[in-house]
C-alpha positions in Angstrom: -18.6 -17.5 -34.3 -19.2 -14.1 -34.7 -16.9 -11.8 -37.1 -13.7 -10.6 -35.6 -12.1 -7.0 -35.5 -9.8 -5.1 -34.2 -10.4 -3.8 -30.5 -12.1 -0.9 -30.8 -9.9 2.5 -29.4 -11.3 3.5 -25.6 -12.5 6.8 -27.3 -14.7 5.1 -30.1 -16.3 2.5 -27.7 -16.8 4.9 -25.6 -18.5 7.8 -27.6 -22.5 7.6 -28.0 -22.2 7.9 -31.5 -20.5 4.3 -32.5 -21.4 2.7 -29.4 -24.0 -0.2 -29.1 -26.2 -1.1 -26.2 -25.9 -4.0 -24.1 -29.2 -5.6 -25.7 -28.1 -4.7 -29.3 -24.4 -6.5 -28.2 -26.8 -9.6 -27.1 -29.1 -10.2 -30.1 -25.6 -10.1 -31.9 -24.5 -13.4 -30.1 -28.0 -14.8 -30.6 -27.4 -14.5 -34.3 -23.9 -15.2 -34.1 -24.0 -18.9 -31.9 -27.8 -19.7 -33.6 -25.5 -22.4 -35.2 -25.5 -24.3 -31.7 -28.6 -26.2 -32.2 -30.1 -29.4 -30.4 -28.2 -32.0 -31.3 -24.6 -30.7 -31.6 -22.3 -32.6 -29.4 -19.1 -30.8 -28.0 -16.5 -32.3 -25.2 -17.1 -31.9 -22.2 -14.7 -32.5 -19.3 -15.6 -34.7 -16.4 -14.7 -34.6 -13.1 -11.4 -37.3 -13.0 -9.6 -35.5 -16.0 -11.8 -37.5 -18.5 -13.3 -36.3 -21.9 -17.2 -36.8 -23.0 -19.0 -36.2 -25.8 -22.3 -35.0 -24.4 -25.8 -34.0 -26.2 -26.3 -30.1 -26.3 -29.7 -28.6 -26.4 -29.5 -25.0 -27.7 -27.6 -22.4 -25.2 -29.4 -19.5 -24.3 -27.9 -16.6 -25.6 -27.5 -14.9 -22.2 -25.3 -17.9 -21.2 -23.5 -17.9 -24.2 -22.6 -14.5 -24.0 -21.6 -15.1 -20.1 -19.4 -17.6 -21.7 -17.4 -15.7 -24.3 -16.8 -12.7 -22.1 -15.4 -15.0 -19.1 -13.3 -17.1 -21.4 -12.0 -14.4 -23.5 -10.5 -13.3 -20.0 -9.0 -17.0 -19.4 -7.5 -17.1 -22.9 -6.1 -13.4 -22.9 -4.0 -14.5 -20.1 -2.9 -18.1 -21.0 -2.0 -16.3 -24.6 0.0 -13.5 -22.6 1.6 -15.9 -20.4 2.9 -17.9 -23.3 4.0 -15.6 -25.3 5.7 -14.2 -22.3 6.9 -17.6 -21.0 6.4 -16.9 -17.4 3.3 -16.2 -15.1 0.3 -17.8 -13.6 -2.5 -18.6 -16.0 -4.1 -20.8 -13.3 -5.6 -17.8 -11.1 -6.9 -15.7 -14.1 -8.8 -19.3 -15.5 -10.1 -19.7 -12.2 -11.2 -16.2 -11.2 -12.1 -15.1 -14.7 -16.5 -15.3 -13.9 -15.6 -13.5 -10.7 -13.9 -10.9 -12.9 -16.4 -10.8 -15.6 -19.4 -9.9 -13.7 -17.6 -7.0 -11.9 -16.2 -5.3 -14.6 -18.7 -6.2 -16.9 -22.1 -5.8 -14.8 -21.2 -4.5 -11.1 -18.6 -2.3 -10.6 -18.9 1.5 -11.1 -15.9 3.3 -13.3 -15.3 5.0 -15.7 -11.7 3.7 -18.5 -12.2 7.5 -19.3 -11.1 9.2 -16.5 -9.9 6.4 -14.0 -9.2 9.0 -11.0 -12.8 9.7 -10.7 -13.0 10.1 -6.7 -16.2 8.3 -6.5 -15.3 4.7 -8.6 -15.3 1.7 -7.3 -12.1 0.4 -6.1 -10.8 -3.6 -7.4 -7.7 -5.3 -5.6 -6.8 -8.3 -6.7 -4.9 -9.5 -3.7 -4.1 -12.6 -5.4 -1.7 -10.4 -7.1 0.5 -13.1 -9.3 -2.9 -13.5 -11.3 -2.7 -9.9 -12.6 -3.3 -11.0 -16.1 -6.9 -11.5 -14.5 -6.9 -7.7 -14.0 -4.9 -6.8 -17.1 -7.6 -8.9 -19.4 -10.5 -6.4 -17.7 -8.7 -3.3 -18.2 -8.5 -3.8 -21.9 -12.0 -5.2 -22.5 -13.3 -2.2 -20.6 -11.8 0.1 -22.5 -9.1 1.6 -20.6 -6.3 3.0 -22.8 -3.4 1.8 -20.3 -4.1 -1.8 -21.1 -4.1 -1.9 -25.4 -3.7 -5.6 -26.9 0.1 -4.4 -27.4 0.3 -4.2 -23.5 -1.2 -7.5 -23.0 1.3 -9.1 -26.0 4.2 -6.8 -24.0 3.4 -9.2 -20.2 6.3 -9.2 -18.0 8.9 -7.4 -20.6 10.6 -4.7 -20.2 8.9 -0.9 -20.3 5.4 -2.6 -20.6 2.1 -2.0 -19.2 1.7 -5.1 -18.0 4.3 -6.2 -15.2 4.4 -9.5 -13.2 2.6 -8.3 -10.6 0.1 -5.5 -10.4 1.6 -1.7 -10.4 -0.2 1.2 -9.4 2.4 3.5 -10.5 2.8 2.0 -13.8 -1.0 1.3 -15.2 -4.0 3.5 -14.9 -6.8 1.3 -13.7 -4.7 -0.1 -10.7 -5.6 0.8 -7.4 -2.3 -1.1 -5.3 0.9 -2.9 -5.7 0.3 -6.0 -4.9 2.2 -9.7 -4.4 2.9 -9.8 -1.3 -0.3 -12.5 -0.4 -2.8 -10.7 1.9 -1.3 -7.8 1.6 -4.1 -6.6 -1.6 -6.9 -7.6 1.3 -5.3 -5.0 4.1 -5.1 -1.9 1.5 -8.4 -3.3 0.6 -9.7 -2.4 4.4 -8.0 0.7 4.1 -9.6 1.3 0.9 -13.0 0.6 3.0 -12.6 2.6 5.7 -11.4 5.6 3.6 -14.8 5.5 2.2 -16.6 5.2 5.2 -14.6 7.9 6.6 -15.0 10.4 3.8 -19.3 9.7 3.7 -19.2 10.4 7.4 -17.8 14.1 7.2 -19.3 14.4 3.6 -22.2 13.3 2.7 -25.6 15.5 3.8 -29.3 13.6 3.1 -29.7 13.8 -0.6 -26.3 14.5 -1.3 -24.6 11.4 -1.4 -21.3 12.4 -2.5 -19.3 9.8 -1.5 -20.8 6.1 -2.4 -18.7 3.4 -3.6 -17.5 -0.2 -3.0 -14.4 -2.0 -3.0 -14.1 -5.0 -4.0 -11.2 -7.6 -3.9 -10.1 -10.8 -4.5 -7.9 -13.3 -2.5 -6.3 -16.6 -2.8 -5.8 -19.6 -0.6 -2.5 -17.8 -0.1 -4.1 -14.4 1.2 -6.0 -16.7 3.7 -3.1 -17.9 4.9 -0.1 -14.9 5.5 -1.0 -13.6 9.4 -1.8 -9.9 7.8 -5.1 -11.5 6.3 -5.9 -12.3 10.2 -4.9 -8.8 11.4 -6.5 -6.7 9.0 -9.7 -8.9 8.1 -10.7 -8.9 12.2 -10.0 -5.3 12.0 -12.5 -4.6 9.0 -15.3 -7.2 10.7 -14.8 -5.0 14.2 -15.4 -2.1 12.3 -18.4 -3.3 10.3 -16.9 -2.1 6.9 -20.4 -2.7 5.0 -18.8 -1.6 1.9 -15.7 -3.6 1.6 -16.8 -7.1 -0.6 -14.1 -9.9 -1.1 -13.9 -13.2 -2.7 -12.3 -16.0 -1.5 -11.0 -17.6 -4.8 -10.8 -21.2 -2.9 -9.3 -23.7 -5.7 -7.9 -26.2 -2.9 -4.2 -25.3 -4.5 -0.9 -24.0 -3.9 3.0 -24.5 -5.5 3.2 -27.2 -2.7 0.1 -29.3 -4.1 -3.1 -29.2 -2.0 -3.9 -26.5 0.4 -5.0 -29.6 2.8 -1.1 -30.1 3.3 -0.6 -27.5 5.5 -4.6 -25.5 5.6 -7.7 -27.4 7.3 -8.8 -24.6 8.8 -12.9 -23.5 9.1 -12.2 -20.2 7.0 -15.7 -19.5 7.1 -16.6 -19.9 11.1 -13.0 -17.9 10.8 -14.4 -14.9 9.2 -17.7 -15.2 10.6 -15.9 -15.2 14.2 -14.5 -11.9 13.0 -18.3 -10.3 12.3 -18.2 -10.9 8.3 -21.3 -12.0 6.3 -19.9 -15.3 5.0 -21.7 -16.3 1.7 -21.0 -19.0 -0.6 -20.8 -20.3 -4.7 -20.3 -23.9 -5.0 -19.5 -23.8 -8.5 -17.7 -20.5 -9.5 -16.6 -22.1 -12.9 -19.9 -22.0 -14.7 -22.9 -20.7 -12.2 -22.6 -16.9 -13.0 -26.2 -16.2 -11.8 -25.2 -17.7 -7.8 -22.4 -15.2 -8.5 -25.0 -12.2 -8.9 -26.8 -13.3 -6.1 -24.1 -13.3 -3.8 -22.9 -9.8 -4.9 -26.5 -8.5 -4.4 -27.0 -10.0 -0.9 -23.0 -9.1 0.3 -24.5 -5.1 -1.0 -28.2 -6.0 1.2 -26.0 -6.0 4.1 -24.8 -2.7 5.2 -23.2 -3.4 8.4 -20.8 -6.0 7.9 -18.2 -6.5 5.2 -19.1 -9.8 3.1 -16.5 -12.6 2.2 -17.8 -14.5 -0.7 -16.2 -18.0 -0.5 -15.8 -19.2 -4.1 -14.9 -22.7 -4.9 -13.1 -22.7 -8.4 -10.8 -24.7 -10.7 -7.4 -23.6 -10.8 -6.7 -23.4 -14.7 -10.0 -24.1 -15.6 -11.0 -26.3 -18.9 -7.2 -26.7 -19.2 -7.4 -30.9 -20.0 -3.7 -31.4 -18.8 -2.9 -29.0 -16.1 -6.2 -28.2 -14.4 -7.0 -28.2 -10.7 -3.2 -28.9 -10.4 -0.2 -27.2 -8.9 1.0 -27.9 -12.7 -1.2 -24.5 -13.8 -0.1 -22.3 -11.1 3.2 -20.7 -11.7 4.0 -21.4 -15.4 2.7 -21.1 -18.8 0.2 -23.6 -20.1 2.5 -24.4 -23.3 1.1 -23.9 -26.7 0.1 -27.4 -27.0 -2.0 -27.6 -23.7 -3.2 -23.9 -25.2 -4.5 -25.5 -27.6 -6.6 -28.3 -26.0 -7.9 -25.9 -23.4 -9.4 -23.7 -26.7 -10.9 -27.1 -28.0 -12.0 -28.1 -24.2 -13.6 -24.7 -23.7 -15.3 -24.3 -27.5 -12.9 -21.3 -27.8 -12.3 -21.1 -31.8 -10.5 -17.8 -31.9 -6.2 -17.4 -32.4 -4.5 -16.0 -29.9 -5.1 -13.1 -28.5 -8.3 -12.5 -30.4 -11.8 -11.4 -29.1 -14.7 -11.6 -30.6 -16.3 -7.5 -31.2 -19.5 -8.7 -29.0 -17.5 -9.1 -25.9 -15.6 -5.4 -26.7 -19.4 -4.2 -27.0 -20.7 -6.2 -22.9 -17.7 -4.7 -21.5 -17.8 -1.2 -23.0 -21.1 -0.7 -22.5 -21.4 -1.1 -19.0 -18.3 1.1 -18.9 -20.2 3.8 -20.7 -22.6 3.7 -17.6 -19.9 4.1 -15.4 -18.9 7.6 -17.3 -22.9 8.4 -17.4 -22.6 8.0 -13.3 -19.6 10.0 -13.3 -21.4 12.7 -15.1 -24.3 12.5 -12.8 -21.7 13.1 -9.9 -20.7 15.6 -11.1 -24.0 17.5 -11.6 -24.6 16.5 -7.7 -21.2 17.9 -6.9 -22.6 21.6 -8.4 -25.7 20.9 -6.0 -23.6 19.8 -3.4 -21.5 23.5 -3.4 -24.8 25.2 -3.0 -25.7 23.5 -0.3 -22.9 23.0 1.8 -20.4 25.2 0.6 -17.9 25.1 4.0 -17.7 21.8 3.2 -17.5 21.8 0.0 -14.9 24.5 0.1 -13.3 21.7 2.6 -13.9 19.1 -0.1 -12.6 21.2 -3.4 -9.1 21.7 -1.5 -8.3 18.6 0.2 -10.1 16.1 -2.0 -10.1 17.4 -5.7 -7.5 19.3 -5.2 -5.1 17.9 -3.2 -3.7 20.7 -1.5 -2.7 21.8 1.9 -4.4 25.0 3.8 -2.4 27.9 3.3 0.1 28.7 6.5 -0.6 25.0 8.3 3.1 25.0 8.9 3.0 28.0 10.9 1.3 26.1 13.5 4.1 23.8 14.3 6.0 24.3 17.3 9.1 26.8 17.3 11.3 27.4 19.7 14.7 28.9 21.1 17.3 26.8 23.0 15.8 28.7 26.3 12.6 26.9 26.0 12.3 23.6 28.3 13.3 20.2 26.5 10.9 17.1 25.8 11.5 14.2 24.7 10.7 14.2 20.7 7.5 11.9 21.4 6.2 14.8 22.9 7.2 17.1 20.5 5.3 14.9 18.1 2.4 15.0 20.1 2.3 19.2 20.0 3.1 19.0 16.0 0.5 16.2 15.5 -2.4 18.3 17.0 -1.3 21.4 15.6 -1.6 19.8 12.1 -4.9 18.1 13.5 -6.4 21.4 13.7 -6.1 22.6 10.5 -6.1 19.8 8.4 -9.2 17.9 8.7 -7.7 14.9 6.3 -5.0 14.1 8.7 -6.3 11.2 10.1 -4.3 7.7 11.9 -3.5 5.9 15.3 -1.4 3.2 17.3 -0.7 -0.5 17.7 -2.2 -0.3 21.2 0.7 2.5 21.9 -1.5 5.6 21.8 -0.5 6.9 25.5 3.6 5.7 24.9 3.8 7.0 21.5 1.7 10.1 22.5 -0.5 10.1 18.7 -3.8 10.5 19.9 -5.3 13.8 17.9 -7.5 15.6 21.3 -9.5 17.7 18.5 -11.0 14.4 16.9 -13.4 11.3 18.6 -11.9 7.6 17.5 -13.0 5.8 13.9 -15.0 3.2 14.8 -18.5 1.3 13.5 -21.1 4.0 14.6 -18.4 6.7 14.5 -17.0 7.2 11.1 -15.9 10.6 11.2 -13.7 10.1 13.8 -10.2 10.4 12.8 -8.8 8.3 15.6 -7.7 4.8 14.4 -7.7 2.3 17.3 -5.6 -0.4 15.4 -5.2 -3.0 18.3 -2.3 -5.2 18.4 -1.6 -5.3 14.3 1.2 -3.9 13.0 1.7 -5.4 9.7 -2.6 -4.9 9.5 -1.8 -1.6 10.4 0.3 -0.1 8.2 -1.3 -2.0 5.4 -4.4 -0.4 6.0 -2.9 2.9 6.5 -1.3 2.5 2.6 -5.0 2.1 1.9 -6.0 5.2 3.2 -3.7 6.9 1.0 -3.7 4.7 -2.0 -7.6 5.8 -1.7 -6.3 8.8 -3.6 -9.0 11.3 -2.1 -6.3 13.8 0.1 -6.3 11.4 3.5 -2.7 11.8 5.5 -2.6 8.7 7.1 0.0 7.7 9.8 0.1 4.9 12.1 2.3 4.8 15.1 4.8 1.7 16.9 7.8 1.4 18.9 10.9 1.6 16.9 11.9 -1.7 17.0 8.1 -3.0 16.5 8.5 -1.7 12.6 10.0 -5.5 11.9 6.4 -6.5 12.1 5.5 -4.3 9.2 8.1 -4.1 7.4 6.3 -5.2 4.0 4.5 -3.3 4.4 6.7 0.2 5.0 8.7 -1.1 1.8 5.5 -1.2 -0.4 4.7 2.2 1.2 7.4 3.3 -0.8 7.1 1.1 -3.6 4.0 2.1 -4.0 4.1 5.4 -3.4 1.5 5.6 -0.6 1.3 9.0 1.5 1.7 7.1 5.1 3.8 8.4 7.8 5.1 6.2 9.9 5.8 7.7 13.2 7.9 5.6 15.8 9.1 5.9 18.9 11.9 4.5 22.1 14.3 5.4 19.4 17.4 3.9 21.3 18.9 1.5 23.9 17.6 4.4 25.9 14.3 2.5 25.6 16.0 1.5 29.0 14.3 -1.5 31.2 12.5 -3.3 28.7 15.9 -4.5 27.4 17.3 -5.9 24.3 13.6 -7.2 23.0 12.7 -3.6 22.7 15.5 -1.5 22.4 16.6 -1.0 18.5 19.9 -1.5 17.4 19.9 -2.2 13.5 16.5 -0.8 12.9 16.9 2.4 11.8 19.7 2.0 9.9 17.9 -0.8 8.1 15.1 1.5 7.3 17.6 3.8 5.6 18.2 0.9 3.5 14.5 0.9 1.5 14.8 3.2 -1.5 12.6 6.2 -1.6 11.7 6.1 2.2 13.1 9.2 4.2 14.0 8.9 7.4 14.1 11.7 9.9 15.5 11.0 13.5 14.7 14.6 15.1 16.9 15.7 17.5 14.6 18.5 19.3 11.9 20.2 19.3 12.6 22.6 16.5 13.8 19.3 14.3 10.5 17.5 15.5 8.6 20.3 13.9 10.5 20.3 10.2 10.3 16.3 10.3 6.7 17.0 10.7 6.5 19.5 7.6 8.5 17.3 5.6 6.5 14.0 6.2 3.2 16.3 5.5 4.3 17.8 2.5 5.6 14.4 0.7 2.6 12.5 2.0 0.0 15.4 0.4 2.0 17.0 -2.3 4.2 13.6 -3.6 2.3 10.5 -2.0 5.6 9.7 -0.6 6.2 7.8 2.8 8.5 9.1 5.6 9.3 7.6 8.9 10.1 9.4 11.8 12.0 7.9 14.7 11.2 9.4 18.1 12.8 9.3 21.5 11.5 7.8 24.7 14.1 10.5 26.8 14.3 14.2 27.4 16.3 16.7 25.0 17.4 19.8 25.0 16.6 22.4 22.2 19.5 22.9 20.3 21.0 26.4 18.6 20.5 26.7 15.1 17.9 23.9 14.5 15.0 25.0 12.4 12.4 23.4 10.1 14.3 24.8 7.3 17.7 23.2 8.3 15.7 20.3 8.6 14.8 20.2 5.1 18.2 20.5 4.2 19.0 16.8 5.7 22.0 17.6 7.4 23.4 21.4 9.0 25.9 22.6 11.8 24.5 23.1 15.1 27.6 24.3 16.3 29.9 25.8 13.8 33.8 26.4 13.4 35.2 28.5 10.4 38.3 26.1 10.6 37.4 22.6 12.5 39.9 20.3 13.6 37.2 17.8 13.6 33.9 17.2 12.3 31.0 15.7 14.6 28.0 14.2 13.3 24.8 13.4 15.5 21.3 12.1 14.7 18.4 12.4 17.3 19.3 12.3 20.7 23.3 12.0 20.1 23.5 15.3 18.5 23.1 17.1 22.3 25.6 14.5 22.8 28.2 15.9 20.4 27.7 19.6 21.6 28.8 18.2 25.2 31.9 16.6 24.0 32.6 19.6 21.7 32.7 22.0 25.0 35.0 19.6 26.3 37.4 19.5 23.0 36.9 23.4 23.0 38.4 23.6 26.2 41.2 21.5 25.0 42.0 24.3 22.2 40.1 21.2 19.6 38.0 23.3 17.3 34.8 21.1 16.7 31.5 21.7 13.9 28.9 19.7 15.2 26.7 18.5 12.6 23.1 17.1 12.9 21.7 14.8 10.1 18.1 13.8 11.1 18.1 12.5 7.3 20.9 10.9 5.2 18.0 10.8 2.5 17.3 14.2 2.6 21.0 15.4 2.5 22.1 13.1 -0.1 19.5 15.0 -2.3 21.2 18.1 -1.5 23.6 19.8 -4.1 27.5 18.6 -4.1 28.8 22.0 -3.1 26.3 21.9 -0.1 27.5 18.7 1.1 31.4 19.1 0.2 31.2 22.5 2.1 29.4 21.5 5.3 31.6 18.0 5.3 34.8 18.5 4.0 36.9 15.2 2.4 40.0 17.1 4.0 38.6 17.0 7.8 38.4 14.2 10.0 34.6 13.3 10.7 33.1 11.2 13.8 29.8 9.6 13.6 28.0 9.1 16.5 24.6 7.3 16.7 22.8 4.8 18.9 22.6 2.3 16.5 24.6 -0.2 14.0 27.5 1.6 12.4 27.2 0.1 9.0 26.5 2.8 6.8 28.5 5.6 8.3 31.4 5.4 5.7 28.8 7.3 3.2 29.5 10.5 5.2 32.1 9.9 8.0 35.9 8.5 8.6 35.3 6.9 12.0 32.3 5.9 14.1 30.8 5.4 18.0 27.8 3.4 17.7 26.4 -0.1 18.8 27.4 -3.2 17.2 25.7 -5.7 20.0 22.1 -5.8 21.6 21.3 -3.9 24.8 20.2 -4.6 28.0 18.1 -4.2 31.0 18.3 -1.7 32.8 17.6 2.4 33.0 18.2 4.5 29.9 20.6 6.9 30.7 22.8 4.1 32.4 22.0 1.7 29.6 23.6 4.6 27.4 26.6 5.4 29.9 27.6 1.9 29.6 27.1 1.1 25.6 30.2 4.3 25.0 27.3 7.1 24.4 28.7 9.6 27.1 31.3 12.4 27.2 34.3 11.0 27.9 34.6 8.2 25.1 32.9 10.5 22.3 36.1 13.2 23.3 38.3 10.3 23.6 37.1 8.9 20.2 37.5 12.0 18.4 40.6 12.6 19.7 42.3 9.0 18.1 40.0 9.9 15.2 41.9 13.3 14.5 45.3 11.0 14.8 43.9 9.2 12.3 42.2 6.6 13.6 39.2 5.5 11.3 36.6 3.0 11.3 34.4 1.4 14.2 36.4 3.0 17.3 33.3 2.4 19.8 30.5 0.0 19.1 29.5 -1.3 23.0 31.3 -4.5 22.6 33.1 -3.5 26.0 30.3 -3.1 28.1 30.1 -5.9 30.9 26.3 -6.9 31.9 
């Protein structure tokens, strides 16, 4: 075997001065394996788990150096994994070729600078097998993945978690885990792309011309978001997005036939995909190539490569068995798998000649960047609107100076909406000026009012339309939309539901903010006052479930003024933090309220009405804050001094200082919630609550809120038994007959 070193430092294999070429790295091997000559037997494994000892004719040195690079991939991970004692060595062994010839020989990226706009993007969807991705990033070269990192799996303050983390290692594009859920950014990923060549790219000037490329599991196939977001990509004819089907026939259960008999490949041919297919992904590299150059021949589909693989490949005990799925091999099955595979290296070594495949092909990838960016000073010359366009939203990541000057603003004189419509008049005065805003509905365009009337829709022979028509797919939906953003080139994505329709996507919401994707989330019929379509649709624990997910803000706007600063808030963390925000709208009319403002917005929580001295405290989100001014007229009257307070976000106010909050809610004075909604929760900021602790029903808004407690008379009548020290739930709609 060939002499062993120490990796070399991203730097040094990168720099032209110590680097070798690809054909110096090969004549290498061919003096390093000459030693395998005719004659020399090694084992071989057969199918049925038995061992042979089998005549070997001298291996070319292009397949041996195939060889080394895919299993110094399989044996990083299995040495990771046991060292760590926990993980999945099975994908990696399996998907380790698929791997290999991406990083090594297709994809386009540079270790260097891993933002580089125009790289090509890799999700591995299959996201438990991350030491799959982990093993690439250090043989190319990129200094977030050292052989420390790789010893450091799954502990504490390492680079390499259990799972794939975007935030925490350069080199990962997406969070993933969740199955099929790395497949749905993947779209978004896709169509980001496609969306960005459309407005961008002028003949000759190609500035935006990559791939993504992903890989899925038997798992991926099977979770419903695979269906909703893999029908979307096929309607849209994604050309660009290329996806392998790692099909190993296994799952913890045992074999996928237990529960799987599907015809994935009429499945994703039904959905308009080129459907290709590698019999025998352990060994044939070359039918690998091939189907990676005919999936690129076809520019108006996206291309599923089906795969068939050997869960834990070469492993004698444990492969193409549940066994190698979901723990460590052991050291002694280690072992046999190194003797199995001809791999006569120590743990976690690598022989220099595969540092040298890798690293050279990632020095292409930084000559390409440096070609881009010589087309990028061609590109200003030419077009310089839009690449004024480009430089701000793009490379620079920025907003246009005064956009939030063209929200709405108004006095309590001006006519009251309901806040969908308000959203409506925010999202097209942000259309207008920010070309990279950029989203759509689940088939709820005209009820959640989202359509943007300065743009056409996204669609296959329209990608610079800005218009997402997502169908019926809410989980697809806001997957793809944390693709748009995860795409990391200035997009503001949101994606629009009914309220209550956000349990579909949940997962995909929390890795929104687990992730840190830009998407903003906009919902609407807010309320029982959904009204006639009854319990099914009307949200009772929804929202304050959503307040549950850490760094997710929330923003239930109570007006048009409060619309307007939930709109520069979600905006500004989406651009400037890559943050998610959700905004829950109503289906009713409300009046504009006195003191609202974007600013008081920002604050989380402020007094509409205010009292030097209050008797009583109470606080409103979204529609119930008009509410609250009502019954505080009436406890005026009453000689009851009242503050009114509207929260449209407990997350923003809780960020607020101590002396903010102490001042505006004072421990000393009685404090009534009241929300249309669940009253868990309210203790954080209030001493008694009116809310709704049972579904709805059928039957018009404004009676369906009359009857649940949310009028006058029982808010007065609740903050009058909460001033005599009452506390707790005092009205939750438990007495409401129906």
């Amino acid at each position: 075997r060939g002499a062993m070193r120490a990796p070399p430092s991203p730097a040094a294999a990168l720099g032209a001065s110590s680097r070798q070429t690809a054909g110096a790295a090969m004549a290498m091997v061919g003096a390093s394996f000459a030693a395998v000559v005719a004659g020399t037997s090694r084992k071989q494994r057969r199918p049925g788990g038995r061992t042979a000892v089998a005549k070997q004719a001298v291996v070319p040195v292009r397949e041996q150096l195939d060889s080394d690079c895919i299993n110094a991939i399989r044996f990083l991970a299995v040495d990771a994994i046991n060292r760590s004692k926990s993980g999945h060595p099975g994908a990696p062994m399996g998907q380790a070729p698929i791997g290999y010839v991406l990083f090594a020989e297709e994809m386009t990226y540079n270790p260097a600078d891993p933002k580089w706009i125009n790289r090509d993007r890799f999700i591995l969807s299959s996201g438990h097998g991350c030491m799959l991705q982990y093993s690439l990033l250090h043989l190319s070269g990129y200094a977030s993945v050292s052989i420390d990192d790789i010893k450091q799996f799954r502990q504490w303050g390492s680079k390499t978690p259990g799972h794939p983390e975007n935030f925490v290692t350069a080199g990962v594009e997406a969070t993933t885990g969740p199955l099929g859920m790395g497949i749905s950014n993947a779209v978004g990923l896709a169509a980001a792309e496609a969306h960005l060549a459309a407005v961008y790219n002028k003949p000759g000037l190609p500035l935006i011309d990559h791939y993504t490329y992903c890989i899925m599991g038997d798992g991926c196939m099977q979770e419903g978001i695979s269906h909703e977001s893999c029908s979307f990509a096929g309607h849209l004819g994604l050309g660009k997005l290329i996806a392998f089907w790692d099909d190993n026939g296994i799952t913890i259960d045992g074999r996928t036939r237990l529960s799987f008999t599907e015809d994935v490949e009429a499945r994703f041919e039904a959905y308009g995909w080129q459907v290709l297919s590698v019999e025998d992904g352990n060994r044939d590299v070359n039918a690998l190539r091939n189907a990676i150059k005919s999936a690129k021949a076809c520019k108006d589909k996206p291309t599923l490569i089906r795969v068939r693989t050997t869960i834990g490949f070469g492993s004698p005990g444990k492969a193409d068995s549940h066994s190698a799925h979901g723990a460590p091999l052991g050291v002694e099955e280690a072992m046999a798998t190194r003797e199995n595979l001809g791999w006569a290296h120590g743990e976690f070594e690598v022989p220099h000649v595969v540092y040298d495949v890798f690293r050279s092909h990632a020095k292409q990838g930084a000559a390409k960047e440096d070609a881009w960016h010589q087309l990028w000073e061609k590109y200003q010359e030419a077009e310089p609107a839009l690449a004024s366009q480009f430089r701000r939203s793009v490379m620079e990541n920025a907003l246009p100076d005064g956009w939030a000057t063209k929200l709405p603003q108004l006095t309590p004189a001006d006519k009251g909406k309901a806040t969908r419509l308000w959203s409506y008049d925010c999202l097209n005065a942000i259309a207008e000026v920010c070309p990279e805003l950029v989203g759509g509905s689940a088939d709820l365009a005209p009820s959640n009012m989202t359509l943007m009337s300065c743009s056409g829709n996204f669609l296959r022979d329209s990608y610079d339309g800005r218009n997402f028509r997502f169908g019926i797919r809410e989980f697809g939906m806001g997957a793809i939309s944390n693709g748009l953003s995860l795409h990391k080139t200035g997009l503001l994505p949101y994606c629009a539901t009914f309220t209550i329709f956000t349990d579909y996507m949940r997962s995909s919401i929390r890795l929104a903010a687990l992730s840190k994707c830009g998407t903003i989330f906009v919902t609407t019929h807010d309320s029982i006052a959904v009204g006639e379509d009854g319990p099914t649709h009307q949200p009772i624990e929804t929202v304050p479930s959503l307040r549950m997910i850490p760094d997710l803000v929330v923003l239930r706007p109570a007006d048009g003024n409060e619309t307007s600063g939930a709109y520069k808030v979600a905006v500004e963390r989406a651009k400037l933090e890559s943050r998610p925000t959700l905004l829950a709208l109503t289906r009713q009319t409300l009046p504009n309220l006195p003191n609202a403002s974007m600013g008081n917005v920002e604050l989380g929580a402020y007094a509409v009405v205010d009292s030097a001295h209050p008797d009583i405290i109470l606080i409103g989100t979204g529609s119930e804050v008009s509410l609250c001014v009502e019954a505080a007229t009436v406890l005026q009257r009453r000689g009851r001094r009242a503050r009114v307070v509207s929260m449209p976000s407990w997350e923003l106010f809780r960020a607020q200082p101590d002396s903010y909050k102490d001042k505006l809610l004072p421990r000393s004075i009685p404090k009534l919630s009241v929300e249309a909604a669940v009253t868990m929760g309210w203790c954080e900021w209030a001493d008694a609550f009116v809310g709704i602790d049972v579904f709805g029903a059928s039957a018009p808004g404004g009676t369906c809120m009359e009857k649940f407690g949310f009028n006058v008379p029982n808010v007065v009548q609740c903050a009058e038994r909460c001033m005599s020290g009452a506390t707790g739930v005092l009205s939750d709609g438990s007495r409401s007959e129906h």
